[in-house]
HTML snippet that shows the backbone in 3Dmol.js (N, CA, C, O; Angstrom):
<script src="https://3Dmol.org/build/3Dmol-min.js"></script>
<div id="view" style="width:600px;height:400px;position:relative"></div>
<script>
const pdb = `
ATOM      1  N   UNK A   1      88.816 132.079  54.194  1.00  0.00           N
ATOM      2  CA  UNK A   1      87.664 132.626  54.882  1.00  0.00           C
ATOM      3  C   UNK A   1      87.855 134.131  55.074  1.00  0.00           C
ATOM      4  O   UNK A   1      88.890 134.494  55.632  1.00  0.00           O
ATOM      5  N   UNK A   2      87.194 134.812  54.774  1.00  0.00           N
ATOM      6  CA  UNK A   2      86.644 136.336  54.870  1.00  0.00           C
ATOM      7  C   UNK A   2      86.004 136.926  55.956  1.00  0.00           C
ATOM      8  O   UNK A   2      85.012 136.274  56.282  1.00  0.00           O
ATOM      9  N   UNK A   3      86.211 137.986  56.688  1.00  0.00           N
ATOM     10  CA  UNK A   3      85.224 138.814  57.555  1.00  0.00           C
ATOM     11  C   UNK A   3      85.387 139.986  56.737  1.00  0.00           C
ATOM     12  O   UNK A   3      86.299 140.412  56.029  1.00  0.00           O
ATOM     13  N   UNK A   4      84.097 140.429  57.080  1.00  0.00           N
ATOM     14  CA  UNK A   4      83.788 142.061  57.161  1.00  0.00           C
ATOM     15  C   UNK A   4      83.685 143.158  58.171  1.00  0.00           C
ATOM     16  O   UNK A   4      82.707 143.370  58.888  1.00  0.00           O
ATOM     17  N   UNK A   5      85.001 143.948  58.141  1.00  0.00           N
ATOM     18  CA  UNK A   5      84.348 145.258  59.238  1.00  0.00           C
ATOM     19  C   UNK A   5      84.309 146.744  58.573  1.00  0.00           C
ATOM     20  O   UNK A   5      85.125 147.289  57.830  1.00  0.00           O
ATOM     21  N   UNK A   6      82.759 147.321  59.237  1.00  0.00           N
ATOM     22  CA  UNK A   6      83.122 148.663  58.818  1.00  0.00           C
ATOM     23  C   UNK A   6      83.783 150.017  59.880  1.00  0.00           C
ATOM     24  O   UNK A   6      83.593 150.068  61.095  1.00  0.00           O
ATOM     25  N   UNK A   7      84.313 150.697  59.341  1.00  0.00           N
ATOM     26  CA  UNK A   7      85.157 151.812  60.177  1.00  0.00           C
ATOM     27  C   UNK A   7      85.227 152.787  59.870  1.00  0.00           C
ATOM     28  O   UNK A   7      85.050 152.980  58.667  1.00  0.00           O
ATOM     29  N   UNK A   8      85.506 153.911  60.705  1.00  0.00           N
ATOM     30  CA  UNK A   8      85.630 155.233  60.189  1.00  0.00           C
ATOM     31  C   UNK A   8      87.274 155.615  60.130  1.00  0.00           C
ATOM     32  O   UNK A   8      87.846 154.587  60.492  1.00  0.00           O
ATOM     33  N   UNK A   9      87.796 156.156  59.973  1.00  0.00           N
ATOM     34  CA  UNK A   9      88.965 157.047  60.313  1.00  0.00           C
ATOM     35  C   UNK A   9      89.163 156.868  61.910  1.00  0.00           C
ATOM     36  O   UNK A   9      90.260 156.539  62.360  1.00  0.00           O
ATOM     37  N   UNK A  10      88.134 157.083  62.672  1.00  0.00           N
ATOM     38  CA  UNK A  10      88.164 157.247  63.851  1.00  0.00           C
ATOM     39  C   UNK A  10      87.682 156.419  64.929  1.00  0.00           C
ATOM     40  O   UNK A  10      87.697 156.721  66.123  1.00  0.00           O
ATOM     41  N   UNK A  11      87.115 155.006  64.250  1.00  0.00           N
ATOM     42  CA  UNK A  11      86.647 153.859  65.259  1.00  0.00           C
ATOM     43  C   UNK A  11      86.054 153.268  64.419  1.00  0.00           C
ATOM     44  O   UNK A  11      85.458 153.619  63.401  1.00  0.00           O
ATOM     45  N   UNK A  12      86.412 151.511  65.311  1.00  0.00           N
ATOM     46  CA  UNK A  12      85.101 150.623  64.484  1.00  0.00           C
ATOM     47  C   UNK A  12      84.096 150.908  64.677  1.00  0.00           C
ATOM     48  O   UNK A  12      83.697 151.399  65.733  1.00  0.00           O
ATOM     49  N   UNK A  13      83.353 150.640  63.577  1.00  0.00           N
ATOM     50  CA  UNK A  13      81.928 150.213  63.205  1.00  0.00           C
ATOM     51  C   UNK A  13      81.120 149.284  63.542  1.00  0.00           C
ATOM     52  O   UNK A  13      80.167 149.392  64.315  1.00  0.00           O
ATOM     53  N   UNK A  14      81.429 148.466  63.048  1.00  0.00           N
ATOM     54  CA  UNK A  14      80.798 146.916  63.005  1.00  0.00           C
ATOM     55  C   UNK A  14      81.713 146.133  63.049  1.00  0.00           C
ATOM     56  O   UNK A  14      82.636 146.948  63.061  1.00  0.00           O
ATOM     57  N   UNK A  15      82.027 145.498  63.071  1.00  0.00           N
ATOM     58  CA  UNK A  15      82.594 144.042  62.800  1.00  0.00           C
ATOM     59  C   UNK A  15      82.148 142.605  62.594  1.00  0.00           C
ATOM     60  O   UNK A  15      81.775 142.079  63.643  1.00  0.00           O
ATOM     61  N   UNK A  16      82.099 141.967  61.701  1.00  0.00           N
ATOM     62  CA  UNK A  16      80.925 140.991  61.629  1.00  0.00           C
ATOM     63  C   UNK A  16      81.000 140.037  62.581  1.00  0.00           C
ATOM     64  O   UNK A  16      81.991 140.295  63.265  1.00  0.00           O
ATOM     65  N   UNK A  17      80.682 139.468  62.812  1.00  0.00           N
ATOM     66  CA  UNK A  17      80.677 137.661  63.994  1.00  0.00           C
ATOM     67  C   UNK A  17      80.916 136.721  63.083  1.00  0.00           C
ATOM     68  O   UNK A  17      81.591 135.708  63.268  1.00  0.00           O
ATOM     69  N   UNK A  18      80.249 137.111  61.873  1.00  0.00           N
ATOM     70  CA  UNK A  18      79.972 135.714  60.809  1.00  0.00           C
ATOM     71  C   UNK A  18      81.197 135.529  59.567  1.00  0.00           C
ATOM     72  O   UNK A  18      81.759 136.343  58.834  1.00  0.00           O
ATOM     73  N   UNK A  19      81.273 134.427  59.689  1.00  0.00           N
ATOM     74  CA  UNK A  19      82.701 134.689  58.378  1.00  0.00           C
ATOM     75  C   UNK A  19      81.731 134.245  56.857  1.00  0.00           C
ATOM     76  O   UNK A  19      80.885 133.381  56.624  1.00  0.00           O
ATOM     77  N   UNK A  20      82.324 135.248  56.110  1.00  0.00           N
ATOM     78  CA  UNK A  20      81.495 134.811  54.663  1.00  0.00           C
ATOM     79  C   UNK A  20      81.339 133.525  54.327  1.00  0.00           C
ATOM     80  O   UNK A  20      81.923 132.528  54.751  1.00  0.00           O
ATOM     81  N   UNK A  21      80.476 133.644  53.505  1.00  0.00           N
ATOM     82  CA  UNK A  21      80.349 131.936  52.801  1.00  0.00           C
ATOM     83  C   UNK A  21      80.939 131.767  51.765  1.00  0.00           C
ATOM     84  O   UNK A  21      80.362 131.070  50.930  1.00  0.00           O
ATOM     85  N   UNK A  22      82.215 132.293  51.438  1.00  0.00           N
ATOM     86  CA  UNK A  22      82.861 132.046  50.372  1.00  0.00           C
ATOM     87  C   UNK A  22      84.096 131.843  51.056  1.00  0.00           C
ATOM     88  O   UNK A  22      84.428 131.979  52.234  1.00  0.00           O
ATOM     89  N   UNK A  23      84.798 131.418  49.836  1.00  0.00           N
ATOM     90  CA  UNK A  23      86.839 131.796  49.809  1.00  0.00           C
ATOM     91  C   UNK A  23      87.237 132.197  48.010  1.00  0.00           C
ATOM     92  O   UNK A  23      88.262 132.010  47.354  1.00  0.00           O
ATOM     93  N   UNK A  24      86.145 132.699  47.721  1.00  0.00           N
ATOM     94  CA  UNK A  24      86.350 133.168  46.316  1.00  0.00           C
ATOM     95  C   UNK A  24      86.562 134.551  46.549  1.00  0.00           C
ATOM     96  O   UNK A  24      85.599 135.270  46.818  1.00  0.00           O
ATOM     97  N   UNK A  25      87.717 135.004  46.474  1.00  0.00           N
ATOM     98  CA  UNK A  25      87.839 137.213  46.968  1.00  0.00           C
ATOM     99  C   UNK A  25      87.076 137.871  46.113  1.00  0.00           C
ATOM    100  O   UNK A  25      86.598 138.876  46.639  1.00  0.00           O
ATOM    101  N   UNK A  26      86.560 137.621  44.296  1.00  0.00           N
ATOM    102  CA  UNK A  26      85.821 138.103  43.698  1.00  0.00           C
ATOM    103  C   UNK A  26      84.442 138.665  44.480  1.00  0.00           C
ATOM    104  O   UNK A  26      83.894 139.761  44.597  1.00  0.00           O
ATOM    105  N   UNK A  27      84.177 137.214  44.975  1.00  0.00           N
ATOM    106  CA  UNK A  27      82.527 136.970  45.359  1.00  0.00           C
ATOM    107  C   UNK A  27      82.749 138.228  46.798  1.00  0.00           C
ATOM    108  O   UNK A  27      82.205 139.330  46.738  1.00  0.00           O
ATOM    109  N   UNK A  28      83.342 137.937  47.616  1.00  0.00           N
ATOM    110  CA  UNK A  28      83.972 138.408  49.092  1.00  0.00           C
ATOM    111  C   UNK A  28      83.984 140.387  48.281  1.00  0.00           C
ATOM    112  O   UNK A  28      83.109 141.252  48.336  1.00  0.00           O
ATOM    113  N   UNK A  29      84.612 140.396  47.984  1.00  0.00           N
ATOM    114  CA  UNK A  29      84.596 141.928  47.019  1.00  0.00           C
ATOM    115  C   UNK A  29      83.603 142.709  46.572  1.00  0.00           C
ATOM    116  O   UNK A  29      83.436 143.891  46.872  1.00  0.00           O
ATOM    117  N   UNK A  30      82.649 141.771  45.541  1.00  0.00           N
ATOM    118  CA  UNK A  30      81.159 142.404  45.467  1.00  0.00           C
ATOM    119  C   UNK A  30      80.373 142.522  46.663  1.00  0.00           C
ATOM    120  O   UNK A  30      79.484 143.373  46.650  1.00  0.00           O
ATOM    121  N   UNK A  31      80.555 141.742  47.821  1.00  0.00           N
ATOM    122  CA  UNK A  31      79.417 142.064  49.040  1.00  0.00           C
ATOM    123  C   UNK A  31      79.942 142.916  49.804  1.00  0.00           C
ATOM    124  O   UNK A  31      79.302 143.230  50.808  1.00  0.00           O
ATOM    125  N   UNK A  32      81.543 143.677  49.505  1.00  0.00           N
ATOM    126  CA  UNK A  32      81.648 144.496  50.557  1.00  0.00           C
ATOM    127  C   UNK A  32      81.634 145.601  49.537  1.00  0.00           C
ATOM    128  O   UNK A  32      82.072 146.708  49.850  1.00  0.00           O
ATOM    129  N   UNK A  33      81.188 145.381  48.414  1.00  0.00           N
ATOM    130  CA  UNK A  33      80.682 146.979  47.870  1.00  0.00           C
ATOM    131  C   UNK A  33      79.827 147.207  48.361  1.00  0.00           C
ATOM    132  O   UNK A  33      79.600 148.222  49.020  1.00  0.00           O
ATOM    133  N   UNK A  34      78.767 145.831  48.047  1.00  0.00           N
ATOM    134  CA  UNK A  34      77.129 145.690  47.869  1.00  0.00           C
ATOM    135  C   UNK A  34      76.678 146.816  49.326  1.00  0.00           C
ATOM    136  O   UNK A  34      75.754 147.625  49.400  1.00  0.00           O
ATOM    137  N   UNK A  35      77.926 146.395  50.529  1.00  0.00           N
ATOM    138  CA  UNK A  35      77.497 146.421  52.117  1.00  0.00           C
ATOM    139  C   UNK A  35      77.972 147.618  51.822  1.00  0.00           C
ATOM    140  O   UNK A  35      77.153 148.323  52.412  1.00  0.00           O
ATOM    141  N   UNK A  36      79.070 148.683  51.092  1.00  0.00           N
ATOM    142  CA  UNK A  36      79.313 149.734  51.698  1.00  0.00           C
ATOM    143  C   UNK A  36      78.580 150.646  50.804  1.00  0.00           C
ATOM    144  O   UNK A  36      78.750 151.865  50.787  1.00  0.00           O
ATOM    145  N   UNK A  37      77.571 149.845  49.893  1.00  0.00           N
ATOM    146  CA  UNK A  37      76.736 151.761  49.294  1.00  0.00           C
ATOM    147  C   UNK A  37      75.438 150.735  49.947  1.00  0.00           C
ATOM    148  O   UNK A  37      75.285 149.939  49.021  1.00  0.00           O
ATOM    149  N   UNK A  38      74.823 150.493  50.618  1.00  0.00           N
ATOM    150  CA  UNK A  38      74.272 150.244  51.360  1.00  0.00           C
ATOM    151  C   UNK A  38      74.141 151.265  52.774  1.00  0.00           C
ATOM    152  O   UNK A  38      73.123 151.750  53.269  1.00  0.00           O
ATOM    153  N   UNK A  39      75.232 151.357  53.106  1.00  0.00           N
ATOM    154  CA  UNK A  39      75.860 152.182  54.308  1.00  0.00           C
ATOM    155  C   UNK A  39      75.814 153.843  53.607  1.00  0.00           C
ATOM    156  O   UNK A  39      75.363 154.700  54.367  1.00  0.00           O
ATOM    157  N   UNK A  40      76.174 154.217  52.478  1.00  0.00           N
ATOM    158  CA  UNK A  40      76.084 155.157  52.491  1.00  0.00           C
ATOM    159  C   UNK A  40      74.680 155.958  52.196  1.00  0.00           C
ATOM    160  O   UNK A  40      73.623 155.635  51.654  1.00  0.00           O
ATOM    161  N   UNK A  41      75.192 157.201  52.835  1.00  0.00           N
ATOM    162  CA  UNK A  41      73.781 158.199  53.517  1.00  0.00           C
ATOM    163  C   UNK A  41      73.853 159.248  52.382  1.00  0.00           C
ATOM    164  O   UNK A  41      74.854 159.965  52.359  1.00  0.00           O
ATOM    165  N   UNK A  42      73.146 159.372  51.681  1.00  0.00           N
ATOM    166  CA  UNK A  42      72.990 160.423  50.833  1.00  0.00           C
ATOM    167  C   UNK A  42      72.621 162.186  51.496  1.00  0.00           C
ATOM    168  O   UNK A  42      72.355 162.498  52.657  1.00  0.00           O
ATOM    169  N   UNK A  43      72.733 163.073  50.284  1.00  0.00           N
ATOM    170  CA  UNK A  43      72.727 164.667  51.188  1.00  0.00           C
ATOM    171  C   UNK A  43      73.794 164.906  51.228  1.00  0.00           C
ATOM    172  O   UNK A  43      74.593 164.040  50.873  1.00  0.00           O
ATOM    173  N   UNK A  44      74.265 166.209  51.687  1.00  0.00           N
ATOM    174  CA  UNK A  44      74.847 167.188  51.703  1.00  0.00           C
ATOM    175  C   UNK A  44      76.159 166.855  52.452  1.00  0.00           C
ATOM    176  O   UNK A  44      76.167 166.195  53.491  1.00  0.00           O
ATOM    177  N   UNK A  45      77.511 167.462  51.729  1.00  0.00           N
ATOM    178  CA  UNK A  45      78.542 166.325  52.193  1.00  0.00           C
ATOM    179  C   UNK A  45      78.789 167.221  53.770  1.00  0.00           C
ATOM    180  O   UNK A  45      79.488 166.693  54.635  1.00  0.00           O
ATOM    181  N   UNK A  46      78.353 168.150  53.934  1.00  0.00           N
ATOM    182  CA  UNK A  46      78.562 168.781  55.478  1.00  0.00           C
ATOM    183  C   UNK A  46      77.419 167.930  56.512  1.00  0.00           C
ATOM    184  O   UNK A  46      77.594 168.185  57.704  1.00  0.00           O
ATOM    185  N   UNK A  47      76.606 167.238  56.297  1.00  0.00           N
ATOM    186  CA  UNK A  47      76.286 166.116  57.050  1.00  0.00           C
ATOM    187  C   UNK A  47      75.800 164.658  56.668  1.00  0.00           C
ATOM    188  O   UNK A  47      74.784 164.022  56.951  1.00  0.00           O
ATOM    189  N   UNK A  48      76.686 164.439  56.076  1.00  0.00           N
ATOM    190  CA  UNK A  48      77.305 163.246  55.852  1.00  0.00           C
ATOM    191  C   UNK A  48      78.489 162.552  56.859  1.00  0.00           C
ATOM    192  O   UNK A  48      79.715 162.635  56.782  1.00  0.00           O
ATOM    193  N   UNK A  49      77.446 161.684  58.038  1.00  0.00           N
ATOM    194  CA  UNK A  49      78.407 161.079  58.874  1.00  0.00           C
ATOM    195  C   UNK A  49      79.201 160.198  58.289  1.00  0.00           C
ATOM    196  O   UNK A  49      80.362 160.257  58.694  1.00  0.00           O
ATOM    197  N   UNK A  50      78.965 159.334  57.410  1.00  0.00           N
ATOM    198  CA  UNK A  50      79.235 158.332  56.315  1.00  0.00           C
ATOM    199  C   UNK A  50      80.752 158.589  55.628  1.00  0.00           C
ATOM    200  O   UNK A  50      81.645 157.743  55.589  1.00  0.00           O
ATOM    201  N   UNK A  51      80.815 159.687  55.203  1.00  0.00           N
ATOM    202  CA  UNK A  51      82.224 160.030  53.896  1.00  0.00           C
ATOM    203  C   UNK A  51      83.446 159.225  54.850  1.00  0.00           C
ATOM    204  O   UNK A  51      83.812 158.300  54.125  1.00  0.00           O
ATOM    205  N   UNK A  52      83.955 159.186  55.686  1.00  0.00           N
ATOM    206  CA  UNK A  52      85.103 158.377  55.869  1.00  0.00           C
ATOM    207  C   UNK A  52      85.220 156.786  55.923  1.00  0.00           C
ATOM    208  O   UNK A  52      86.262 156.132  55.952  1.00  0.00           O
ATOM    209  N   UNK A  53      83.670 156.232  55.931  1.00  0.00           N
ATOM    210  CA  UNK A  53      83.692 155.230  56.539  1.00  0.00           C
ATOM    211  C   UNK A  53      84.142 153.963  54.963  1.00  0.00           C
ATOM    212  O   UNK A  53      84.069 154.143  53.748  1.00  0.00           O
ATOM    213  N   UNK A  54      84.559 152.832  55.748  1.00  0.00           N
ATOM    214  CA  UNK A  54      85.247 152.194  54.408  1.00  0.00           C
ATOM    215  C   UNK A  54      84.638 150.422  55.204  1.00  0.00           C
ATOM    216  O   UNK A  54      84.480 150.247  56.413  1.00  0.00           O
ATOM    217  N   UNK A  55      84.446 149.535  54.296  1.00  0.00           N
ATOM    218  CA  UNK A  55      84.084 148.349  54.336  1.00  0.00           C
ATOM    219  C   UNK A  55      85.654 147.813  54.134  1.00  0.00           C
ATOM    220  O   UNK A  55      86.425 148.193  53.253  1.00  0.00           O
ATOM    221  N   UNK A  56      85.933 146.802  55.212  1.00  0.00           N
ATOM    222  CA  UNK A  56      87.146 145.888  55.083  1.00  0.00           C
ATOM    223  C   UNK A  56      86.568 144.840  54.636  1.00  0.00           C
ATOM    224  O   UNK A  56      85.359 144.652  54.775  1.00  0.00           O
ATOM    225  N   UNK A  57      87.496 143.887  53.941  1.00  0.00           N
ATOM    226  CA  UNK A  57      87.839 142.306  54.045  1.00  0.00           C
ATOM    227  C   UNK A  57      88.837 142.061  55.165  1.00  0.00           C
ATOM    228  O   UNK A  57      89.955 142.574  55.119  1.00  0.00           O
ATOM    229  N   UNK A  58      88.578 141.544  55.837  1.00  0.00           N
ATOM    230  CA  UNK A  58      89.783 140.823  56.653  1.00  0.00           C
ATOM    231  C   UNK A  58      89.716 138.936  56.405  1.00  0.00           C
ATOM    232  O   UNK A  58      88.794 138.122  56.350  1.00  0.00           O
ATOM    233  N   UNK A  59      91.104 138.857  56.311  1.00  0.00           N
ATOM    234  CA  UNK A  59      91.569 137.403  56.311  1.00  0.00           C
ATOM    235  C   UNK A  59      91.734 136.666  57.763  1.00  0.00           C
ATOM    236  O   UNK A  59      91.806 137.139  58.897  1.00  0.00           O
ATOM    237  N   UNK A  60      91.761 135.567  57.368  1.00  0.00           N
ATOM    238  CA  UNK A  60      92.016 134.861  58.947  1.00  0.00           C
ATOM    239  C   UNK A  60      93.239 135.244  59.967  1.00  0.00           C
ATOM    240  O   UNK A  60      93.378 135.062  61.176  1.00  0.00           O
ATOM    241  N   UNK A  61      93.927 135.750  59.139  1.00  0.00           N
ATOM    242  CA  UNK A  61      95.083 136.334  60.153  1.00  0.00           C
ATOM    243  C   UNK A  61      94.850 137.560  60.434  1.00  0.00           C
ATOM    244  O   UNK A  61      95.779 137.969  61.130  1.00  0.00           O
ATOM    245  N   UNK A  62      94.012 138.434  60.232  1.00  0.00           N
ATOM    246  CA  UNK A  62      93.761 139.621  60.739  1.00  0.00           C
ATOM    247  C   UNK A  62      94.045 140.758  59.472  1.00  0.00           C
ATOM    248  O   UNK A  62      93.653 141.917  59.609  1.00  0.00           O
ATOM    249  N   UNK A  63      94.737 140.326  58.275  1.00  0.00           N
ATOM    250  CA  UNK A  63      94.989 141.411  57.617  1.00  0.00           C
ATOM    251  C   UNK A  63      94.265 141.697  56.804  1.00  0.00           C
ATOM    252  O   UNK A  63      93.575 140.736  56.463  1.00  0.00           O
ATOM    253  N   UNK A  64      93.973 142.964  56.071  1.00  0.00           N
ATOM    254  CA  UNK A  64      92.895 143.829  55.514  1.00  0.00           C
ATOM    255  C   UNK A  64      93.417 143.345  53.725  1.00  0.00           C
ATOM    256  O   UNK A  64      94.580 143.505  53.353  1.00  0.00           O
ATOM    257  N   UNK A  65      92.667 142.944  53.098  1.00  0.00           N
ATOM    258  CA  UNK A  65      92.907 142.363  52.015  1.00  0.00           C
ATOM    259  C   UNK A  65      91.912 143.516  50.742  1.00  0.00           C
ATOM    260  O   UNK A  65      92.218 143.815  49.588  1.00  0.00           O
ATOM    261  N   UNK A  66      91.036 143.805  51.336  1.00  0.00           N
ATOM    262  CA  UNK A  66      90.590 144.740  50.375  1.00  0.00           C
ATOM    263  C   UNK A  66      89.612 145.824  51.003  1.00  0.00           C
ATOM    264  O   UNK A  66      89.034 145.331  51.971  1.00  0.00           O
ATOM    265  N   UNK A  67      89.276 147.016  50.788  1.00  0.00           N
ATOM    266  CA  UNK A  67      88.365 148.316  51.165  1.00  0.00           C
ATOM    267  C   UNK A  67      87.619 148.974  50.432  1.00  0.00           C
ATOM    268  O   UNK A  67      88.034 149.985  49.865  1.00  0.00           O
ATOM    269  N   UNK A  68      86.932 148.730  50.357  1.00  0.00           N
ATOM    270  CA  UNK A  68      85.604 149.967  49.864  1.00  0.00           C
ATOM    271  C   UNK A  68      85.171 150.812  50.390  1.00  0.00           C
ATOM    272  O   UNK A  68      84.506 150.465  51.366  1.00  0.00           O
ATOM    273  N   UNK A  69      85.234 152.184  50.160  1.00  0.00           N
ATOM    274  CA  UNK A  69      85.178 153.285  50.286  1.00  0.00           C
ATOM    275  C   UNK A  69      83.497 153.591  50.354  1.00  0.00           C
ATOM    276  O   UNK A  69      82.789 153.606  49.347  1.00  0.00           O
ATOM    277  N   UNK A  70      83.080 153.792  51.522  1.00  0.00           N
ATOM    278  CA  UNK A  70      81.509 154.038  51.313  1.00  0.00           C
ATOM    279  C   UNK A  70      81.104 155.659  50.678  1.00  0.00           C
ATOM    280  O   UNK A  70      79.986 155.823  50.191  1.00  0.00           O
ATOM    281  N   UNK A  71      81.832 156.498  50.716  1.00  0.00           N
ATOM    282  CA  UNK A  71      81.511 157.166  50.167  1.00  0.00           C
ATOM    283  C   UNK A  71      81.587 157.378  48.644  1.00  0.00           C
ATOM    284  O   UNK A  71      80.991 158.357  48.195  1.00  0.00           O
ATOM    285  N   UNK A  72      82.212 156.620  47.853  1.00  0.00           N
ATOM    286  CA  UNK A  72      82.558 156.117  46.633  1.00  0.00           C
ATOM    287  C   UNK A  72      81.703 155.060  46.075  1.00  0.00           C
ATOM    288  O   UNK A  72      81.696 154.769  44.879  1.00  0.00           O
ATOM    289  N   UNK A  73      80.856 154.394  47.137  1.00  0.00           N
ATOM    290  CA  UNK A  73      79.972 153.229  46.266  1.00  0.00           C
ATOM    291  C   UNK A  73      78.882 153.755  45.716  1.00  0.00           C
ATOM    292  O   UNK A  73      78.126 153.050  45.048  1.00  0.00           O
TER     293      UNK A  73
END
`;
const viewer = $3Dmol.createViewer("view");
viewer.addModel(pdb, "pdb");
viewer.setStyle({}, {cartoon: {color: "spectrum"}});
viewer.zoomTo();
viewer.render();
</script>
């Protein structure tokens, strides 16, 4: 089972409530791209609140299994 949180450098974001509907990490992987160029804010990178912020996977034990870079999606 999978969660998603997003974060900056400097604090959470979001954190989901809901655990994915998968246990496939492929599937779990494409929706936290899908979610982090979603998130990103287009314009000028001097206001761009967005550039640090990164989409986690977290596993049931708490550890970060994969990140997407919202400013990269």
């Amino acid at each position: 089972m999978f969660k998603l949180q997003i974060k900056s450098s400097t604090t959470k974001i979001r954190c989901a409530p809901f655990v994915l509907e998968t246990q496939v990490f492929d599937e779990a992987m494409s929706v936290a791209d899908r979610v982090a160029a979603a998130c990103r804010k287009t314009g000028a990178a001097r206001c761009d609140s967005t550039w640090d912020w990164v989409v986690e996977i977290i596993g049931e034990t708490g550890g970060i299994f994969y990140c997407a870079p919202v400013a990269q999606a």
